[in-house]
C-alpha positions as CSV (number, residue, x, y, z in Angstrom):
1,X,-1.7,7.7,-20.5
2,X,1.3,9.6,-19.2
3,X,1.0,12.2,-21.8
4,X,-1.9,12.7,-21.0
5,X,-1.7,13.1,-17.2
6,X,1.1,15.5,-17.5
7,X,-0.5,17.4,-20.2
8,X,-3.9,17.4,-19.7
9,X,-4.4,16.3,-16.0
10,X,-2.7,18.8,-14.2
11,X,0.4,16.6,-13.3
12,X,3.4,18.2,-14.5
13,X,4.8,17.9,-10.6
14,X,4.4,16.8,-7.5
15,X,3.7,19.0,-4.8
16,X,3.7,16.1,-2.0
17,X,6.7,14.1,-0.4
18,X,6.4,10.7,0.3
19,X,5.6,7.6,-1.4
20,X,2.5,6.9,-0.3
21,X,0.9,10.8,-0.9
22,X,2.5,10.8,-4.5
23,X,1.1,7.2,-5.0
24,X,-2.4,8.6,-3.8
25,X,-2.3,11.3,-6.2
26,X,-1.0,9.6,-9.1
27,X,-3.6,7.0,-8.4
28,X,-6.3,9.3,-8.3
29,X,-5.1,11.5,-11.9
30,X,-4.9,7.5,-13.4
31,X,-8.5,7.0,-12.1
32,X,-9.9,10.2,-14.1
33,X,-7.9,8.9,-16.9
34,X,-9.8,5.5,-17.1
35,X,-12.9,7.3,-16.3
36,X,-12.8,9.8,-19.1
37,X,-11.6,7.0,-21.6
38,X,-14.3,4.4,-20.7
39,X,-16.8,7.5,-22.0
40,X,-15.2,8.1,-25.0
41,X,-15.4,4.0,-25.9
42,X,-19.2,4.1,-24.8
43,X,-20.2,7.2,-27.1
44,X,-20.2,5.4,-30.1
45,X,-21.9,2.7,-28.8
46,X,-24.6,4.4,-27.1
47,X,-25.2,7.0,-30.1
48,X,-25.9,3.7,-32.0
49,X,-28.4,2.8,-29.7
């Protein structure tokens, strides 16, 4: 997941300072991440179908 956040999501560095902006942001690049793996474990099921 962090691989792929730094390589592929656009993450290499923060640009924010603080805690809580950094935590929104990571949060947010973690959310994609979920979201774009969830699809990739559907497609086989739903090509299937």
């Amino acid at each position: 997941m962090f691989g792929w956040i730094k390589q592929w999501g656009g993450l290499r560095q923060f640009k924010l300072r603080g805690t809580e902006k950094v935590s929104a942001v990571f949060g947010l690049h973690v959310i994609a991440y979920n979201l774009i793996r969830l699809g990739n474990l559907l497609r086989p099921a739903m090509a299937a179908a």
